[in-house]
N, C-alpha and C positions, 0 to 999 in steps of 0.2 A: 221555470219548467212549464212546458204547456199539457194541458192533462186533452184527449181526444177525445169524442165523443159522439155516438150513432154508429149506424155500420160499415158507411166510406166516406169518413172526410174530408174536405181538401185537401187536397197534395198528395193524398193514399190511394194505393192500388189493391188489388187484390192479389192472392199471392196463392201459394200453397200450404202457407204457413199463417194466414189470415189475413186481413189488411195490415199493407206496410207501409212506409213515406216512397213516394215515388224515386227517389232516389235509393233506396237500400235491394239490392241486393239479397234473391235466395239461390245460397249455391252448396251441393255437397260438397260434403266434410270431407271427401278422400282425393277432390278437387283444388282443396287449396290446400290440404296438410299432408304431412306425411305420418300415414299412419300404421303402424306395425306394432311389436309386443317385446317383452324380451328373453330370455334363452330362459334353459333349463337351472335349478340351481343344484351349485357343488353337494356334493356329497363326501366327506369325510373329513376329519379336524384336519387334516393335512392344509387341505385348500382357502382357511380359515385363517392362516397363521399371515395376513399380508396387512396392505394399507389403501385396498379400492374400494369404495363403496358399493354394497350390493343392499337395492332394494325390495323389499316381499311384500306383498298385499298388505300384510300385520304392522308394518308400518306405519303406514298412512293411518292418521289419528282421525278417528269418527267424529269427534266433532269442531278440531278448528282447521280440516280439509289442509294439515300441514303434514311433514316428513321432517320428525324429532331426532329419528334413532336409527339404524340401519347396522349391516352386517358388514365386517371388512373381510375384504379374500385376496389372494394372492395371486400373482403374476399367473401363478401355473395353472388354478383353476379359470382367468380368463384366457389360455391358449387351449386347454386340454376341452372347454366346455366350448371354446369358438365363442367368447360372449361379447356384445356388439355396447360399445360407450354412445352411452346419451347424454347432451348436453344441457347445464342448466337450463330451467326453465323450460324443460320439456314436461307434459300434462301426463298426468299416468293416474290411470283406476282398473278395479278388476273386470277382467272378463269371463269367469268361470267362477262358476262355486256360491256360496250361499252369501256370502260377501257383496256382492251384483246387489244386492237386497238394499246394502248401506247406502249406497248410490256414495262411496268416497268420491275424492278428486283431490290431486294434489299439483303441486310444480315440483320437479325435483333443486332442492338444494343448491344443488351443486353436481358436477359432470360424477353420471351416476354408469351400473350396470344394474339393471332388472330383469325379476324373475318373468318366467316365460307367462303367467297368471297374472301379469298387467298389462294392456294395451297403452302406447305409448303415441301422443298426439302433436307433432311439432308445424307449426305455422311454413309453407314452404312462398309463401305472396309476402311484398314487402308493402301491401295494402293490408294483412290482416295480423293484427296486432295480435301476441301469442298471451299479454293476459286478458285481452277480450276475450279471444276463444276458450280462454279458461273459466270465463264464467259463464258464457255460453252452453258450456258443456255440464257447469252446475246448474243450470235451470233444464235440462235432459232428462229427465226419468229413463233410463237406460233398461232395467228389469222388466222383464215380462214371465206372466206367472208360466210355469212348466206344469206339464202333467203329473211328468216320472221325473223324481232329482232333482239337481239343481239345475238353474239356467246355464246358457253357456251364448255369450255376444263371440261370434266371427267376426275376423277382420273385415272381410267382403261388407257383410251389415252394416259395421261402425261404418265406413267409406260413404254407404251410401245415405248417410245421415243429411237430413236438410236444417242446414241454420240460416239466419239472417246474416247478411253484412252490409252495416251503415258503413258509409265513407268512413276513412281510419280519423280523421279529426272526431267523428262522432265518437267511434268505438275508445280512441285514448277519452274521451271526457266521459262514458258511461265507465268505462275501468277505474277511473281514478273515484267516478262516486262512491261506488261499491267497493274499493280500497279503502277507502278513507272510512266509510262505515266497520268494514272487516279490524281494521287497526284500532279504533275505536274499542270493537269487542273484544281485541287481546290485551289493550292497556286495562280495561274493566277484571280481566280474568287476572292480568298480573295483582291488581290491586286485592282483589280475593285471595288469590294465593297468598302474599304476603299479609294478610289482616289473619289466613287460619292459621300461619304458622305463629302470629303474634299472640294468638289465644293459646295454642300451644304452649307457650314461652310463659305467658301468665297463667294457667291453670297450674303449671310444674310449680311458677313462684308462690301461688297466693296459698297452694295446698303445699306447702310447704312454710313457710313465713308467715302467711295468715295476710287481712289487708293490711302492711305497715307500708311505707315509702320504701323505697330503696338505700336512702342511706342507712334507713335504722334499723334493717333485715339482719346487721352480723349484733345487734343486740337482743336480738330475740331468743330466748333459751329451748333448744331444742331436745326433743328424745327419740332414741330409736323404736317405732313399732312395728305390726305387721304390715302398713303400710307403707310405710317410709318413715323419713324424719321430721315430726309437725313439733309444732309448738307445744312446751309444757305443758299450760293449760288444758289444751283438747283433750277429749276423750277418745277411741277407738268403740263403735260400736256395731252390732250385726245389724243387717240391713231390716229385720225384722223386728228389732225392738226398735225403730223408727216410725214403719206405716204398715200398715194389713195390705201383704200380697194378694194378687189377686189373679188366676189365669184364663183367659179368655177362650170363645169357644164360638163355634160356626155352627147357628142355626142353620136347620135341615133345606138342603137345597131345592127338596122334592116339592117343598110349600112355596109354591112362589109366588103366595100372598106376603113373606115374608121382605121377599126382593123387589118388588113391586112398589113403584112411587112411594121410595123411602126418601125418610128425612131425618134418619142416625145414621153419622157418619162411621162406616165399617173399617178397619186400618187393618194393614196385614204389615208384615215385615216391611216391605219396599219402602212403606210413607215412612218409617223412621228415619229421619236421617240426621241425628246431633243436633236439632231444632224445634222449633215450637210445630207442631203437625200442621203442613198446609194441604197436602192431598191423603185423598183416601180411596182405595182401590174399589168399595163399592157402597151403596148406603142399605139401610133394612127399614123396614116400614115399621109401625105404631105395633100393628101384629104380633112383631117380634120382640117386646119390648122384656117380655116375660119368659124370652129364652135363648135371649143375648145375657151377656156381661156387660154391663154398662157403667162404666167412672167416670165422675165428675167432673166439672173442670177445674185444672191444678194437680191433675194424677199425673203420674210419670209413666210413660211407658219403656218398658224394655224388652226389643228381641231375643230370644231364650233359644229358638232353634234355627240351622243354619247359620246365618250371618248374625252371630250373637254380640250382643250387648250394643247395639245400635238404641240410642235412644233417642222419645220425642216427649213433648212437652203438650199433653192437651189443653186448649185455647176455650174448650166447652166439651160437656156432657159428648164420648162417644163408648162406641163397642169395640171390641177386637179379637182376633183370633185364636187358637191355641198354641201359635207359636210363640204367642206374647205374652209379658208377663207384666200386670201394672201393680203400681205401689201409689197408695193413698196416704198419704203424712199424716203423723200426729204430730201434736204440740211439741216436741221434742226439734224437730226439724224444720226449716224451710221448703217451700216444694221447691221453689226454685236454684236454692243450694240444694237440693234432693237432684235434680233435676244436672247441675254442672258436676259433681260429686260425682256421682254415678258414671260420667261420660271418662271423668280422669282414673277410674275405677275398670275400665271398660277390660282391658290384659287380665287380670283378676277375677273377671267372669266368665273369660275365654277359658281359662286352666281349670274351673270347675266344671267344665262339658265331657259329659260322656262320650268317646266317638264310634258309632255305629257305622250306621249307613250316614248318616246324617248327625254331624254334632248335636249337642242338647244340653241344655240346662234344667231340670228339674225344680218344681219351686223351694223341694226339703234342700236341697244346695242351696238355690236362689237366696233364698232367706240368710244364709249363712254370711253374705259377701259381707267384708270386712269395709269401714266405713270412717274416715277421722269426722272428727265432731265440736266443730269451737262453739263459742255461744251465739245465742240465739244474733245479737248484735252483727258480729263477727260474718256471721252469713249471710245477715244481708248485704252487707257491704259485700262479700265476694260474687255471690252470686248478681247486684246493682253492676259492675265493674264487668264482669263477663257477659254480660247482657247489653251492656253498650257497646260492645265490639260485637256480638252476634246483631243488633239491628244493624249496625256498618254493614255486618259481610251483605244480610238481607236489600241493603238497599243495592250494594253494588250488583248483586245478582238480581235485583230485579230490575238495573241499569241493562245487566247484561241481555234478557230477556227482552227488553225492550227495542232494543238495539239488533238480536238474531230477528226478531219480526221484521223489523224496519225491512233491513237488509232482503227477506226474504218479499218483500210486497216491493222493493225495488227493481230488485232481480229481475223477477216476473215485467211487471211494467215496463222498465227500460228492455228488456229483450224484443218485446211485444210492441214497443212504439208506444206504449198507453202513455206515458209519460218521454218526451221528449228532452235533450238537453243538449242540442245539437247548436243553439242560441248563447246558453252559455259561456260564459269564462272561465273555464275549470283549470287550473296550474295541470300539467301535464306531463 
């Protein structure tokens, strides 16, 4: 790859679109494609009851830019609706509505019908490769802010969109890069997938069985409790004869000496998420220090309101909200079996929610959650074993992470010429 550098290099021109290789091509998008949208959608189970694919905005999955799932309809609703077949590998994203925001982009599947709420993009040059143009039109920012409403892209606009076109040798060898990266982040995502369903798989065994091997599980003597069926030995106990609840609370806004070059990390619901806390929605300053809530590190945190029983693992001394609820262990417990216990416990926290406006757990419930209890040994060992599959998932997602930048700093560059591969040997 050659990287370019200054404001016109050799071999580049100027363009509309900024310096490009003298040989590429700026030409609008309604020039070499064909671009239009697609019908209205049916209305009533009747027209539902068939075997043709219809695609809706809600579709298109926000973030691996794929079409998983779709609607089938019938013969009748495409004669009665007049609805027009798209062929695989046609480009489709929204053109109305708050959606424009997501900046989607897909290919369809397979020979689809679409809702009149997606613009539909088909290569009509047997010089412009149709999964070039498809990442072409991911590096687009599409959105532009409205006054009143939401946005709304016209056909006419999309048309007269300016992209670049390298010679199709170029264009197949930057698609196949950005392929090969894109594929890359869906084998990373299957491997997560399948590592949480295997925690899944083992939280059910170990809180059940306790850590034994698998052959010796049908020798372990079990009881029925309010938990389920653990081992003889354990105990069942309430969540608060283990550690001092604790519930969090959001110094005054008004002070915002308190908000102000902080270095306490502040957690709301969202940073929970079944792991050790990596983000935090905002930090508080030293000021604050005397009217925050602040637990140590090795507290447990649990979401109580909303999206309940979400739980995170603090790494170090932070503060948290009133949605949350944290638990400090005693001697009794491990935090870190406090910490995986609580998460297999999670359905059990949901049923104790008030529902308002807004579900709730209060702490005089909170307290209450029911809790199996082996010895002190016993949990470490479960919680060591669930904790080596959670640094797996962490590293695959921070594979994955690695890997959406990449993609995204190539995107960019290979669109832009910044990065050439036109030299290349790329399989194609």
């Amino acid at each position: 790859m050659n990287e370019i550098k200054g404001d016109l290099p050799e071999g580049f021109k100027m363009t509309e679109l900024g310096p490009l290789p003298e040989e590429w091509e700026v030409v609008r998008l309604g020039d070499v494609a064909e671009v239009s949208s697609g019908g209205s959608a049916p209305q009533g189970d009747e027209y539902f009851e068939g075997s043709k694919p219809f695609v809706r905005v809600s579709h298109i999955d926000n973030e691996d830019y794929t079409i998983k799932r779709y609607d089938l309809i019938s013969d009748k609703a495409i004669q009665d609706y007049r609805l027009k077949l798209f062929p695989k590998g046609t480009i489709v994203f929204p053109k109305s509505g708050a959606t424009i925001y997501l900046e989607k982009r897909a290919m369809l599947p397979m020979d689809a019908y679409v809702v009149s709420h997606l613009c539909t993009v088909l290569s009509k040059r047997e010089d412009l490769s149709q999964y070039f143009l498809f990442y072409v039109l991911r590096n687009l920012k599409l959105a532009k802010e409205k006054a009143d409403g939401y946005p709304t892209l016209n056909i006419s606009e999309i048309k007269q969109i300016l992209i670049p076109l390298p010679p199709l040798s170029e264009q197949k060898k930057i698609a196949a890069i950005l392929s090969a990266v894109q594929e890359a982040k869906e084998k990373t995502e299957a491997v997560i997938s399948a590592t949480r369903d295997l925690k899944k798989s083992m939280m059910s065994y170990l809180f059940t069985y306790g850590p034994v091997p698998l052959p010796e599980a049908e020798n372990v003597q079990l009881k029925e409790t309010e938990v389920g069926m653990i081992p003889e030995e354990w105990e069942v106990v309430r969540l608060g004869d283990v550690g001092n609840v604790v519930t969090g609370n959001t110094p005054s806004k008004r002070n915002k000496e308190y908000w102000e070059n902080g270095e306490i990390d502040f957690i709301k619901p969202p940073d929970l998420q079944n792991r050790t806390i990596i983000t935090f929605s905002e930090k508080l300053s030293d000021k604050a220090i005397n009217k925050a809530r602040i637990v140590k590190e090795g507290s447990v945190l649990v979401s109580c309101i909303g999206n309940i029983g979400r739980v995170g693992f603090a790494l170090k001394p932070v503060a948290f909200n009133q949605q949350i609820n944290a638990i400090i262990a005693n001697d009794k417990i491990c935090n870190e079996f406090l910490f995986y216990v609580l998460q297999a416990q999670q359905k059990q926290i949901e049923n104790l929610a008030s529902f308002t406006t807004v579900p709730i757990v209060n702490k005089a419930k909170f307290v209450t959650v029911k809790l199996p209890l082996p010895p002190l040994s016993e949990q470490k060992k479960i919680a060591s074993i669930l904790s080596a599959i959670d640094q797996k998932i962490e590293a695959e997602e921070d594979k994955k992470k690695a890997l959406e930048d990449l993609f995204k700093t190539l995107l960019h560059n290979l669109m832009t010429a910044k990065i050439r591969v036109n030299n290349l040997e790329v399989g194609v």
